[in-house]
ROPAZA-488371 format. One record per residue (C-alpha): residue in one letter; x, y, z. Coordinates in steps of 0.2 Angstrom, whole numbers, plus 2048, in hexadecimal, padded with zeros to 3 digits. Example, Ala and Ser with C-alpha at 12.3 -4.5 7.8 and 13.67 -1.06 7.14 Angstrom:
A83E7EA827;S8447FB824;
END
This chain:
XB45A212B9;XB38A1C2AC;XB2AA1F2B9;XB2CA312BA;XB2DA332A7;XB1DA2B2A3;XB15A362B1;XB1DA442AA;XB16A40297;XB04A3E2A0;XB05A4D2A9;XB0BA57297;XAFAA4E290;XAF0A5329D;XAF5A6629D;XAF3A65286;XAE2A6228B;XADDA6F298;XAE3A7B28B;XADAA7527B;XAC9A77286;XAC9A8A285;XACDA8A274;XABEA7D270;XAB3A8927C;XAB7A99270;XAB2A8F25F;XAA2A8A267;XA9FA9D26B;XAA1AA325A;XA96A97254;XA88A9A262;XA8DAAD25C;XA8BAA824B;XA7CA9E24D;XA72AAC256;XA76ABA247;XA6FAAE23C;XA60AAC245;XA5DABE246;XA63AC2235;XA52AB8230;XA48ABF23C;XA4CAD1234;XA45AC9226;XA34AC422C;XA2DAB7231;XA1CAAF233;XA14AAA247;XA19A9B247;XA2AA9D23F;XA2BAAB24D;XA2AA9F25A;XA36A93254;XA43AA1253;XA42AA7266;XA42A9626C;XA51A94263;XA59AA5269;XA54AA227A;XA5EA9127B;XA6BA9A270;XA70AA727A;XA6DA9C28B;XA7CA92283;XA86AA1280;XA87AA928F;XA8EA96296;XA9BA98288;XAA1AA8285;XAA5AAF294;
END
């Protein structure tokens, strides 16, 4: 009788954690969102060659990130 209650108690843990995962995904989006308005938020506000750089390298990886996440 015990057996199929501590299965039972796994398999309610198990499920508590498929569904936190989306939840986790969606915060990481809108901080990769966030992060990438920031970016070009500074970029409206010029920037120097090297600066420039820096900034598309960092967009590039950015929005690679987000299209894993946010979908």
């Amino acid at each position: 009788m015990q057996i199929p209650s501590i299965i039972m108690l796994a398999l309610l843990g198990l499920a508590a954690q498929v569904h936190a995962k989306p939840d986790c995904d969606a915060l990481a989006c809108d901080e990769v969102k966030q992060a990438i308005r920031e970016i070009e938020a500074r970029m409206r506000a010029g920037y120097s060659r090297s600066q420039g750089e820096r900034f598309e390298a960092r967009l590039r990886k950015l929005k690679r990130k987000r299209s894993k996440l946010c979908r």
